[in-house]
N, C-alpha and C positions, 0 to 999 in steps of 0.2 A: 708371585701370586696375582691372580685378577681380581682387582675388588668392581664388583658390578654395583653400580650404584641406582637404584629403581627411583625414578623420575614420580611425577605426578600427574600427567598427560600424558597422550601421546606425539606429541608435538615437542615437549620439553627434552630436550637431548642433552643438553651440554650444563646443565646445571651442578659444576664441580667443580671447583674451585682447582688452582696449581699446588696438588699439596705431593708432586711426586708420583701420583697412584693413576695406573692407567686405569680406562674403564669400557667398556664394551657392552650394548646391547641392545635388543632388540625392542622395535617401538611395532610389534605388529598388531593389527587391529583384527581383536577378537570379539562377534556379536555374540557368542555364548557365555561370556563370563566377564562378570567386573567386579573387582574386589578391592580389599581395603582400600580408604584413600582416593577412591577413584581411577585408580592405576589398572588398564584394563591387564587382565594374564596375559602373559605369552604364550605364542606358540611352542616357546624352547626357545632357548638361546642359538647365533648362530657358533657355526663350529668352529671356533677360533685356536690358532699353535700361537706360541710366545717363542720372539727370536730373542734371543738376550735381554729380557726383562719386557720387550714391546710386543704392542699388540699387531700382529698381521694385518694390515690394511685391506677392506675387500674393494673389488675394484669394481662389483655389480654396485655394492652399496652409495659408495663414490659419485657412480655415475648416475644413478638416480636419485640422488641428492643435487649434485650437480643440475641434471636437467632439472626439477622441478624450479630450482633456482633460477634458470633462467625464460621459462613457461611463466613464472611470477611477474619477473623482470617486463616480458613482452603484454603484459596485464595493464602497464604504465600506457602501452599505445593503443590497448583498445578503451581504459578509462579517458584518453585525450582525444580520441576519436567519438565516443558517446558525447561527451561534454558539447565539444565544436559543434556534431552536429545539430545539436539538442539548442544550441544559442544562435544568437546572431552575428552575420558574418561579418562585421566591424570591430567583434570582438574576440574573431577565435586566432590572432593571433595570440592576444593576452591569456586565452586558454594555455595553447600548445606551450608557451612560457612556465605558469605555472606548473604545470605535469611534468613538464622538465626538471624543475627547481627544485620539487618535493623530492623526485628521485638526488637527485643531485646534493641538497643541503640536509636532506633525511640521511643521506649514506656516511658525510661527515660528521656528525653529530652523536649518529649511533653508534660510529667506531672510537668516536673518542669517551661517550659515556655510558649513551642510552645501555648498549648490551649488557653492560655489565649489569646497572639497576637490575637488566630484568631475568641476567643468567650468572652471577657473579658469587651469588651464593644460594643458601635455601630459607635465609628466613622469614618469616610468616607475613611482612610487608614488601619488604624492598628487597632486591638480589645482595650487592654490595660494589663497592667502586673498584671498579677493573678500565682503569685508563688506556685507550688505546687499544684493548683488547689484549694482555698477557696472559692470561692461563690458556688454559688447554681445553678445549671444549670438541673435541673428537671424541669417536668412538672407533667401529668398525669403517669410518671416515676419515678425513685429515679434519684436524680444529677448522680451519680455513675455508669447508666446504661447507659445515655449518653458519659461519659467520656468514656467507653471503646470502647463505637460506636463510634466514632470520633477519638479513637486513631489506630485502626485497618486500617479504609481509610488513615490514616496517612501513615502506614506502607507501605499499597498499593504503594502511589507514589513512596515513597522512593525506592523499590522493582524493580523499574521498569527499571530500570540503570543498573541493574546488569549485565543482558544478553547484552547489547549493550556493554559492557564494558569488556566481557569474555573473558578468557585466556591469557592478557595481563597487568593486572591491579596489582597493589603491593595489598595486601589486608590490610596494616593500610591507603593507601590514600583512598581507596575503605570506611572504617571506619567513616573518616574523611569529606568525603563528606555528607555519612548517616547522620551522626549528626547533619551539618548543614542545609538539606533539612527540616529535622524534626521540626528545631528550627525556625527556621523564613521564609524560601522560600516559603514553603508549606503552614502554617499558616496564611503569610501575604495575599498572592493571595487568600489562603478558606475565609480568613476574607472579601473579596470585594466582594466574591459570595455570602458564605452563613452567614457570620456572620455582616448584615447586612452595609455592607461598600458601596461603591462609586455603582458599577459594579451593587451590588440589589436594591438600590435606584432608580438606573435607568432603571430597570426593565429586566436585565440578565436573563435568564433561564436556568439554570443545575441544574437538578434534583437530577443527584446522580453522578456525578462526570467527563464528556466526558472530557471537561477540568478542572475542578478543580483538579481531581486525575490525569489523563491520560495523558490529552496532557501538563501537567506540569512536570511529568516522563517522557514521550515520546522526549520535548524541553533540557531537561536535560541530556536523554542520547543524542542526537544529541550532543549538545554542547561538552560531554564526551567523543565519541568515535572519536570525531574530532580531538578535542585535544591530543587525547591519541594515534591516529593514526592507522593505520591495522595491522593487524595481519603478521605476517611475512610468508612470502608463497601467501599469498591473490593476491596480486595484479604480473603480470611480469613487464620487464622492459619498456614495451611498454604501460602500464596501466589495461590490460585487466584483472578484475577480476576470478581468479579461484577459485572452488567452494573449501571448506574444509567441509566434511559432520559431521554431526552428528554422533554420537557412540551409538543413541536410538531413534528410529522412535516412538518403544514401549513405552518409560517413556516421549515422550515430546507427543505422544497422549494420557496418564494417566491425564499428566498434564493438557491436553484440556478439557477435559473431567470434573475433576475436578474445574478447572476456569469455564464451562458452567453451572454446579451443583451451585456453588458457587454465581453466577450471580444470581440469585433468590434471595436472600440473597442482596446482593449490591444492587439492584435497588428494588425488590419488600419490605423490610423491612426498605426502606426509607422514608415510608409514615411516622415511629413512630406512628404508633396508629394503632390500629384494634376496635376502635371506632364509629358506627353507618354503617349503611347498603351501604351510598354511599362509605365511605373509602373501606369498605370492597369489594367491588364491584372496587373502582380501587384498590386496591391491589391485585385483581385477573387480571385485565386489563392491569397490569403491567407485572405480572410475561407471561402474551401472547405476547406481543407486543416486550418484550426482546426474547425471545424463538424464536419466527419467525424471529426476525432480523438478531438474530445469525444462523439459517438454513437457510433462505436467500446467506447469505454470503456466506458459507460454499458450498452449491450448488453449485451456480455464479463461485466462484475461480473454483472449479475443473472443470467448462466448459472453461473458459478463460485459466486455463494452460494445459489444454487435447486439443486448438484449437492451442496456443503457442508455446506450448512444445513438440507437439505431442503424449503425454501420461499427464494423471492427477499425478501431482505432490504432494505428502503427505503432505510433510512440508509444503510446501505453503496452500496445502488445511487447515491444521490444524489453520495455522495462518488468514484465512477467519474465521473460526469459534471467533474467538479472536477480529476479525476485526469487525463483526455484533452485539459482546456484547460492544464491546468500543463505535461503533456509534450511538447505541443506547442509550446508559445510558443518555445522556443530555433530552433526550424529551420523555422516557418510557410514562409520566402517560399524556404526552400532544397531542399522537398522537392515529392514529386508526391504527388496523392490514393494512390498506390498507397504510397508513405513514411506519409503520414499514415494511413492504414491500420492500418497494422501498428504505428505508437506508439503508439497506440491503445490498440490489443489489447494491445501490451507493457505499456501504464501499466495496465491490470485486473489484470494480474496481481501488478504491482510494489505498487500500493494494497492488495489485499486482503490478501494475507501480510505487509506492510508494518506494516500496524496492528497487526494479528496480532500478528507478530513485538515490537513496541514493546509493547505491550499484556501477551502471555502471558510473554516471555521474557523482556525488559529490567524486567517491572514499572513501566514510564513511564506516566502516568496520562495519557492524551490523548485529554479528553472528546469532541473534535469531530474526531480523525481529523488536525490540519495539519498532524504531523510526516510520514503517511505520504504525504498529498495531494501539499504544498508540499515537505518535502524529498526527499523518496524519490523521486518523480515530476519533479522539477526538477532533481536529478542524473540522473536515468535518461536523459529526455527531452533534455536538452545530451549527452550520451554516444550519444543516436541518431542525432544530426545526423552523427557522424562515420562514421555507417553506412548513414545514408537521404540522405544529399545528393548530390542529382543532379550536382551536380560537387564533386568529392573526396572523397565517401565510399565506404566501404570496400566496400559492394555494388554500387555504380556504376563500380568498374575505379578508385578513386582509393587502394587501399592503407590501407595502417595509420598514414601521417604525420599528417593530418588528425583520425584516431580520436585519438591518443595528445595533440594539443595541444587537445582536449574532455578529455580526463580530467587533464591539468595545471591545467588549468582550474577543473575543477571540484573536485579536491582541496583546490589552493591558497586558493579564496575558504569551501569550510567548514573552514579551519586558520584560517582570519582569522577568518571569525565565530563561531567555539569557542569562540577562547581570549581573544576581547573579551568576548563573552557568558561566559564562566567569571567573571573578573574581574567584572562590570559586575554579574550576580547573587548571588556571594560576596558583593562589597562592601556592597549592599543589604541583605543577607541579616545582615551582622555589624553593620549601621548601624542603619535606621530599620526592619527586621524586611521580611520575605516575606511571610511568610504571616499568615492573621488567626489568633484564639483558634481554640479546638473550640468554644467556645458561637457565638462567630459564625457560623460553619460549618454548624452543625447550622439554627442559625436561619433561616440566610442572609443574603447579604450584601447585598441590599436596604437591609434594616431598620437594619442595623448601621454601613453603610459610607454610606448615602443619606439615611438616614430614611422610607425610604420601606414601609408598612407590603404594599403588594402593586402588582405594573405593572399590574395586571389588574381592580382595583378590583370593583365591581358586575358583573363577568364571570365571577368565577372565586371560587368558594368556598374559603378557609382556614381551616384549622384549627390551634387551638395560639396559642401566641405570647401575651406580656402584654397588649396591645392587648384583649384579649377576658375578663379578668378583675379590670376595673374596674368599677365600678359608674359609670355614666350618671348624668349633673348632669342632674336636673329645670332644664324650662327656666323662666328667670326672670319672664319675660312673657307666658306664655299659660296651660300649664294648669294653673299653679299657684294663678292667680289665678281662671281661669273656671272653679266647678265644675257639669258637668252634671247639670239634676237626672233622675235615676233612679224607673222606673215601681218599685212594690212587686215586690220577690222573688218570684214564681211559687211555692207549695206543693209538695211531693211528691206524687206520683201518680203513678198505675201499678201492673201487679202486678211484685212481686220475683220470685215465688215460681217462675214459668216458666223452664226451663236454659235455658244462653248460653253458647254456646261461641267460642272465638278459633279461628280455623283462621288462621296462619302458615304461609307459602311463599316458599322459595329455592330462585331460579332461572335463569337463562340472561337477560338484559337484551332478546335480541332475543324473547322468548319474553311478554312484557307487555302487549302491545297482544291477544294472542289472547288471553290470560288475562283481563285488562278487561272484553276484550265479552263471553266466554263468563260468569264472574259477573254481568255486568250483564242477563243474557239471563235469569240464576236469579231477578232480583229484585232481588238486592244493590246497595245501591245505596251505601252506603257502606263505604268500602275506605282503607288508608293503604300508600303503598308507600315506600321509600326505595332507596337506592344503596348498596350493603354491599360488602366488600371478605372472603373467605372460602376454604375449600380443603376437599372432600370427598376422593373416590377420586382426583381429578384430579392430585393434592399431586405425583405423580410424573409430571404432565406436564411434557415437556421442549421448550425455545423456546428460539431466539437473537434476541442483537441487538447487532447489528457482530460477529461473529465471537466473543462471550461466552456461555456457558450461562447463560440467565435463572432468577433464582429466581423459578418461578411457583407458588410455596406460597399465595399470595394473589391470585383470579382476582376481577374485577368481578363481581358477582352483583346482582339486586334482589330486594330483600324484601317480600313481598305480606301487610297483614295485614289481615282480616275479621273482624267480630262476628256468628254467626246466632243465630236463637231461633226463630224461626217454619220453617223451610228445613230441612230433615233434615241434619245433618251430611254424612250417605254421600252424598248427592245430591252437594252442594257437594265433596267429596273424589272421588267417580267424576267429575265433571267437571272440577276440575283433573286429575287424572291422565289424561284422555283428550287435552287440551287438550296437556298437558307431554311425554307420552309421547316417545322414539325411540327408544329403547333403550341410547341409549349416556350415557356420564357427562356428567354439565353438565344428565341434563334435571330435576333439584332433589329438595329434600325438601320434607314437609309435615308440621306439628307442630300438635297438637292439644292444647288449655287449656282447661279448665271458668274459668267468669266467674261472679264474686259478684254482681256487680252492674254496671250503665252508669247514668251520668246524663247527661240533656238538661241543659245547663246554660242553653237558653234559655226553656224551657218546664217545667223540672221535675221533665218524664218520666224516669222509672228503671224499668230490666227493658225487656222484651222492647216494650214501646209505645216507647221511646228508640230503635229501631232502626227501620230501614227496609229488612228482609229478606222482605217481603209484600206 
């Protein structure tokens, strides 16, 4: 006989315990109907035969299980790519470490305990202790294809701390916390949603995680980056938050991008089944209703920080696109494109005041936005279900009963993960320390916390740091031993006595290639430019980013510098200036030097024969 055993979510599958009894069915998501419990109806069971007491394995089910699990998985590399690019390059080696770690030391941890807490049994708190994973927690799947579905959302929460907690975090406390989100914080609170605890009982609804995964990462970096304090530079002494940018617009929009891809995967592969025509039918109505919420958002933000800021801001746009898949995940399979809609537009607005809010008024330092992403938008988004679901929401004719067991909901699981995370951070914090030095800080934690002197090696230019004020070992074996012989020195020659002047030019970067050819048009044929960092009349130009007044007391400039002797000065100075000309700031100065002398150092030449202005 098949004992079916009816879960409490739809996300909750393996909640049974090894008592001999197989069990089979169906997690399809139905927006017309939720009944007791919160357990939404099925469309029917699928159609399962029994070979000698077992249950036929389906091999669609399987595999959409399977892929979702590893669409989660690949979640791990677009949250590592957001983070990196959203900080500073000295420290996103210490990023891509921790993102690693969480997957890594979350996936040990949960197999040896968390799971069970949070699938091991059905009581009203805690699952029950299943070491290592021995029951059976398949259905129309293997046990085993579940376990990895479940441990990858795992990871997700855990993940979500990182970037609230950047560039100032020691990376064994960083460790230390992973571990214990894994093992019980996470677990406990999954086990009241979806492993049939108190929260499902009484008829909770998150589908695929707004607070089970999100706003219990989101409550957690809050707690974290509180504790852990700002960043040093962040705040003046007057409180005023200044912005610190990012070192990759490009790698934390890879990142988005990847987390939107991914999102498909989280929410649409949470039905567990591709079993009978209505499942399949909402797992198509899922993968729409996520997709629209997140371009919803995404829109929304760039109209509110283009009306705010006066120009559309990336990062923040980027972080709407993040904010429309977070709000949506609680209610994907319970609402209609016109519900998904409007979470949407609701999560724009909840994200960008949100950080704001954490940002200007709490003084909470959160470099990459997850508190107001992940929790702001993962409370909001569970709290919409009880107002955008096509059965029992509050604008569907279903009343305020349904709203009000979303907001018990969602209160109760950020009391739990508060006041674990209070504890769990304090403790750390009095033990083996939080936070690194101020010289690591300043250095970054690469170098300090890895060893590692840059991620970016032969890519990216550094400056500063001891690495650079050694002196280089001659090498042992080549040129110390072979020395080249050398033609006679070249004599002096030339006349000194004709003027040479330096004409120096700062100006605009895109303003270089017209300047180049228009010298190169004079004759001049040599020239040295560099990449200067500088502030004229501009000094009181004013920029955001995220919702911060930028100090742009120091704008990119290049610096053009020429030697003539032959060339009339004015020439060379009416021609940059017709070249630079617009009228308005940014288009540069020009500074004018008498020169003693030039030497060719390969030929000799000094004075005006060393140049090539003729």
């Amino acid at each position: 006989m098949f004992v079916f055993h009816k879960i409490e979510s739809m996300k909750s599958k393996g909640a049974f315990r090894s008592l001999g009894l197989k069990a089979s069915f169906l997690f399809s998501a139905c927006r017309k109907q939720r009944v007791h419990k919160g357990v939404p109806s099925s469309y029917g069971m699928p159609f399962l035969r029994e070979r000698g007491g077992n249950v036929m394995l389906s091999s669609v089910d399987t595999i959409w299980v399977l892929l979702g699990a590893v669409l989660v998985f690949f979640m791990q590399a677009g949250f590592a790519m957001v983070e990196t690019g959203f900080t500073r390059a000295k420290n996103a080696g210490n990023i891509i470490m921790k993102n690693l770690m969480d997957f890594a030391l979350g996936t040990i941890v949960f197999w040896l305990i968390g799971f069970g807490l949070m699938f091991g049994g059905d009581g009203p708190l805690v699952g029950g202790l299943d070491f290592f994973i021995q029951g059976n927690y398949g259905g129309s799947y293997p046990s085993s294809a579940y376990i990895i579905f479940q441990t990858v959302f795992c990871a997700t929460a855990a993940t979500i701390v990182s970037g609230a907690m950047a560039e100032r975090t020691k990376f064994s406390a960083y460790c230390m916390y992973s571990v214990l989100i894994s093992l019980f914080v996470y677990p406990i609170s999954g086990h009241w949603i979806w492993g049939g605890g108190w929260l499902a009982e009484l008829g909770f609804h998150d589908f695929a995680g707004s607070t089970a995964v999100h706003m219990v990462g989101g409550i957690a970096a809050l707690i974290g980056a509180s504790i852990l304090g700002p960043r040093i530079g962040k705040y003046d002494k007057d409180g005023k938050p200044k912005a610190i940018l990012g070192h990759s617009l490009t790698l934390g929009a890879l990142g988005v991008f990847i987390l939107w891809f991914c999102w498909f995967g989280f929410n649409g592969c949470s039905t567990v089944s591709m079993t009978g025509d209505d499942t399949i039918t909402s797992a198509a109505n899922i993968f729409v209703t996520t997709n629209l919420a997140a371009a919803t958002a995404t829109v929304a933000v760039m109209f509110i920080t283009w009306i705010r800021y006066k120009k559309p801001d990336v990062s923040m746009t980027l972080n709407g696109s993040l904010a429309g898949l977070v709000a949506i995940t609680a209610g994907c399979d319970m609402v209609d494109p016109f519900g998904a809609f409007f979470i949407g537009l609701i999560a724009a607005f909840v994200v960008v005041f949100g950080i704001e809010f954490v940002d200007k008024k709490l003084h909470i330092d959160d470099p990459v936005g997850a508190i107001g992403v992940h929790g702001c938008c993962g409370a909001a988004g569970t709290l919409l279900v009880g107002l955008f679901a096509t059965d029992g929401g509050l604008f569907y004719g279903g009343g305020f009963h349904f709203l009000a067991i979303q907001a018990i909901g969602v209160v109760s699981v950020a009391a739990w993960v508060s006041v674990c995370m209070l504890i769990i951070f304090t403790l750390i914090k009095k033990t083996i320390g939080l936070r690194v030095s101020e010289t690591e800080e300043l250095d970054g934690l690469d170098i300090h916390e890895h060893g590692l002197a840059s991620s970016y090696a032969d890519f990216m230019p550094t400056t500063g740091g001891a690495e650079f004020t050694k002196t280089l070992p001659m090498a042992q074996n080549a040129s110390s031993k072979a020395v080249v012989q050398l033609k006679e020195m070249p004599a002096a020659s030339g006349d000194t006595s004709s003027k040479m002047t330096k004409i120096t030019v700062i100006t605009n970067q895109r303003r270089f290639d017209d300047l180049k050819n228009a010298l190169n048009d004079l004759g001049i044929n040599g020239m040295t430019f560099s990449q200067v960092l500088g502030y004229g009349v501009q000094k009181g130009h004013t920029a955001y980013y995220r919702g911060v007044e930028m100090d742009a007391t120091l704008l990119p400039k290049i610096k053009v510098e020429v030697v003539v002797c032959a060339i009339p000065v004015q020439t060379v100075v009416d021609t940059i200036k017709r070249v630079l000309y617009t009228g308005q700031p940014g288009d540069g100065k020009i500074f004018i030097y008498d020169v003693e002398n030039v030497i060719r150092v390969s030929t000799g030449q000094e004075g005006g024969a060393s140049l090539n202005d003729e």
